[in-house]
N, C-alpha and C positions, 0 to 999 in steps of 0.2 A: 472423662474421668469423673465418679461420685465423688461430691462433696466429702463422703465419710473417707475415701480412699486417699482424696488431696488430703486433708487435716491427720488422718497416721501418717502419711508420709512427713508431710508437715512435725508431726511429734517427733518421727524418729530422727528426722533431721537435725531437731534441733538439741536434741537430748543428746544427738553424737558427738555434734558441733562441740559443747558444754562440754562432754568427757574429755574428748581433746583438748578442751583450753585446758583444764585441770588437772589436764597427764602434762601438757609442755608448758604450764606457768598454775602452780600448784600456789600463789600467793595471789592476793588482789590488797589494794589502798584501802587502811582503815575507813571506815564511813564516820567514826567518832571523830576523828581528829585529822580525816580526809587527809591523809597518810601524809601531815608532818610528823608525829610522833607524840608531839607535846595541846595541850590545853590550855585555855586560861583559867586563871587560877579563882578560885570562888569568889574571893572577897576584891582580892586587888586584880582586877582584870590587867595590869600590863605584865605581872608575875607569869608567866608560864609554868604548868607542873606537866609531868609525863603523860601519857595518855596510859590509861588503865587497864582497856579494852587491848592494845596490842603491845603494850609495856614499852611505850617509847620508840617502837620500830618503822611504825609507817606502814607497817604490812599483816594481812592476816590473812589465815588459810583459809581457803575457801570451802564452802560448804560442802560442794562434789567431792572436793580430793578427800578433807574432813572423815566423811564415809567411803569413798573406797580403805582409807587407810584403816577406817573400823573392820569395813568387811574383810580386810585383810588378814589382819590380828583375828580375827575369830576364824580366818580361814586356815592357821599356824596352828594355830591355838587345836583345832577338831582332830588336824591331819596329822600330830605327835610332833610338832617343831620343823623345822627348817633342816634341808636335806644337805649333807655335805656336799660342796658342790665342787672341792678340787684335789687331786689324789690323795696329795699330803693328807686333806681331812679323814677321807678314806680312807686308810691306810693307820691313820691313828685315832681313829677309831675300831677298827679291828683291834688292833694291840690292846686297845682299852677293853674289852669284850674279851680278848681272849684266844682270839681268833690267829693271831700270830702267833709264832714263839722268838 
């Protein structure tokens, strides 16, 4: 195997790898406040204040999911909204349209 052939494979693997984590654990530990939630506080260091970066939670979204979820919303967003997806919706939707009597 070429070196160029190992290192795409190499890419795709890990770029896959990454999508997965960020489809089945879409949160990672703040790095500000290395996911307790809270800081110390400027002046009196044994004060703790919230952490700012993840508003106190210990968790923030990761930068993959971050962008799928952009690319998503602009993918709703191009293709006219979000399609009904169970009769009910259907169904009152036509009534709304006209389409029923």
């Amino acid at each position: 195997m070429t070196p160029t052939i190992a290192a795409t494979l190499l890419t795709i693997t890990a770029v896959t790898a990454y999508g997965i984590a960020c489809w089945v654990i879409p949160f990672g530990t703040c790095r500000s406040c290395k996911g307790t939630g809270h800081r110390p506080g400027r002046f009196a260091r044994s004060r703790l204040r919230p952490c700012r970066r993840c508003r106190a939670s210990g968790r923030r979204l990761r930068y993959g999911r971050r962008a799928y979820n952009y690319l998503a919303k602009v993918h709703r967003e191009r293709s006219g909204g979000t399609q009904p997806t169970t009769e009910l919706a259907r169904l009152r939707d036509q009534i709304t349209k006209g389409g029923l009597s």
